[in-house]
C-alpha positions in Angstrom: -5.2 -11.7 -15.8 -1.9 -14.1 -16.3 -2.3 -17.8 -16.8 -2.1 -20.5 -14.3 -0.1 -23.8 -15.7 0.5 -27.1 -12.9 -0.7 -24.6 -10.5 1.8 -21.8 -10.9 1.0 -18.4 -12.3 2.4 -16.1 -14.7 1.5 -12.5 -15.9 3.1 -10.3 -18.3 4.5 -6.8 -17.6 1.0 -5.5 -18.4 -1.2 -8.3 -16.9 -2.8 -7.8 -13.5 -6.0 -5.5 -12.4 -5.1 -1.9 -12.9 -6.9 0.1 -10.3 -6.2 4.1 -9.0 -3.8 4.4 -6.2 -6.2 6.0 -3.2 -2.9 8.3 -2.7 -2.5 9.3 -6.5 -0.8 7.3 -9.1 -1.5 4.3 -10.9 -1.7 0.3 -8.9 -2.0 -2.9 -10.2 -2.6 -6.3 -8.2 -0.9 -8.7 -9.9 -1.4 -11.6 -7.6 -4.6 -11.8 -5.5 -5.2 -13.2 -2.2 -7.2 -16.2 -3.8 -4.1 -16.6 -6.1 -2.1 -17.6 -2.8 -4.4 -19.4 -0.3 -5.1 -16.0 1.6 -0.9 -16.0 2.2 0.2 -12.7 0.4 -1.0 -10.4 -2.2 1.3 -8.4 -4.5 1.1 -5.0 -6.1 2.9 -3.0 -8.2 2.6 0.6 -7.3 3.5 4.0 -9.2 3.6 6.9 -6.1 4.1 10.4 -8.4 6.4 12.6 -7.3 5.9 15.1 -4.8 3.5 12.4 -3.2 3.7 12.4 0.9 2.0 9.3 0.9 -0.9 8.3 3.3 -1.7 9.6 6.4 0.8 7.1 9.2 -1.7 4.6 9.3 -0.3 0.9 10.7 -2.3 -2.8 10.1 -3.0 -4.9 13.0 -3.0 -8.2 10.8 -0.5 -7.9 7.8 3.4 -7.1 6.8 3.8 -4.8 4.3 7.0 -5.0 2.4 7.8 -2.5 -0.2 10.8 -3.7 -2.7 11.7 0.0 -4.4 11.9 -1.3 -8.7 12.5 2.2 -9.5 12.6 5.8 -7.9 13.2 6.7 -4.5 11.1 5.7 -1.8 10.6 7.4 1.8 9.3 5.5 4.5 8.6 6.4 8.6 8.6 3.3 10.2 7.8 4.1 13.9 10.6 6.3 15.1 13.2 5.4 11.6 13.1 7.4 8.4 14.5 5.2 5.9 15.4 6.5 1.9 15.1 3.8 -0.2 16.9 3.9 -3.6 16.1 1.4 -6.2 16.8 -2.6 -5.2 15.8 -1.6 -2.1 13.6 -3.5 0.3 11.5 -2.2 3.4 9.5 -4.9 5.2 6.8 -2.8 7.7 6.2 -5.4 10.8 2.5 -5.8 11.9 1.4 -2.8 14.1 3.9 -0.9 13.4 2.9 2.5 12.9 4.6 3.8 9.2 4.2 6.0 6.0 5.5 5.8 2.3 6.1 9.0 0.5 7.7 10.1 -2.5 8.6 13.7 -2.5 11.1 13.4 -5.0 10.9 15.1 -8.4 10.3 11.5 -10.0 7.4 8.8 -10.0 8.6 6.1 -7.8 7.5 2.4 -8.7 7.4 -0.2 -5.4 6.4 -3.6 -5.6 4.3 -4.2 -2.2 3.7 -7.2 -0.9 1.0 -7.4 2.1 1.0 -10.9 4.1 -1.0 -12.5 4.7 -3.4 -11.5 2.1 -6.8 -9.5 1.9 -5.2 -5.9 0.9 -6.1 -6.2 -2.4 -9.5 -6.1 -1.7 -9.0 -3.0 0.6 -7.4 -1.5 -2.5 -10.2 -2.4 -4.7 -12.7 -0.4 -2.4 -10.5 2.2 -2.0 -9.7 2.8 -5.5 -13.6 3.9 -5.7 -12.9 6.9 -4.5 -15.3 6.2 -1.3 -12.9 6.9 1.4 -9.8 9.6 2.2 -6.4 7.7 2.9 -4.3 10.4 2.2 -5.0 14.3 2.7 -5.7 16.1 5.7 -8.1 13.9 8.2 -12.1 14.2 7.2 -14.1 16.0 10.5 -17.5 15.5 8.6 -18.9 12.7 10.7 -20.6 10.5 7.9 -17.3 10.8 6.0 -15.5 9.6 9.7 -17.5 6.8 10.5 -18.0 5.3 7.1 -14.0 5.8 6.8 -13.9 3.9 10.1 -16.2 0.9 9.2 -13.5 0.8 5.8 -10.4 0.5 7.5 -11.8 -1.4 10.5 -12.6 -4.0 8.2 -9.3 -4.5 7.3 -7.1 -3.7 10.5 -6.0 -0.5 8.9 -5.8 2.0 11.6 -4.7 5.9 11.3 -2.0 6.0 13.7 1.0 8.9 15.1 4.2 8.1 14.2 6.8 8.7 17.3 9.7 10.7 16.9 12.4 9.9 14.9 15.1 9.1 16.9 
């Protein structure tokens, strides 16, 4: 990971736990929960292209802020559709009902920061493949209730997204 000096802590471009985006592309957590007191987490995010994200989900006890470093980034937030070009920044309030996609013909690289922390280890679990965030909503009903136990843990709930408007 990076190194900690008078309690600061710096990685390198390639530093940070690489795992598998649950919705395709590459992730890395680059600062941890436990790097922060439990305050934030950050992770740097590659969404391919073509990508329409999650399903709208929303999280009862985090902001998620996405800062766009390159690409173009869609996000729903409740009723809003917002296209977010490079320097960029998208901060999702708690409860709010949203969802990131990329269906541009280009990877799009966020930086997403999730306060206060605990995502990463949602990501970690997620990254194993044990549960479907994205794609079209499981029916089978081991698949449903070990999928709600997951996100229930967290505060991550599948959610509609209202009208734009």
């Amino acid at each position: 990971m990076g190194t900690e000096n008078n309690g600061g802590i710096f990685l390198g471009p390639d530093d940070g736990k690489d795992l598998t985006n649950p919705i395709g592309g590459a992730m890395m957590v680059k600062v941890r929960d436990a790097d922060t007191a439990g305050a934030y987490s950050v992770h740097d995010n590659t969404i391919p292209p073509g990508s329409p994200g999650p399903r709208p989900h929303l999280h009862r006890g985090h902001e998620e802020a996405f800062y766009v470093l390159e690409g173009e980034l869609n996000v729903r937030v409740g009723p809003r559709r917002i296209v977010a070009p490079a320097g960029s920044f998208v901060v999702v309030p708690r409860g709010v009902a949203h969802r990131p996609s990329n269906p541009g013909t280009e990877p799009t690289r966020v930086l997403l920061v999730f306060s206060p922390g605990g995502m990463d280890r949602f990501f970690e679990e997620a990254a194993e493949g044990r549960v479907p965030l994205a794609g079209p909503p499981p029916t089978d009903p081991d698949v449903l209730e070990r999928l709600g136990a997951f996100t229930g843990r967290y505060g991550y709930e599948f959610a509609e997204l209202p009208p734009e408007g």
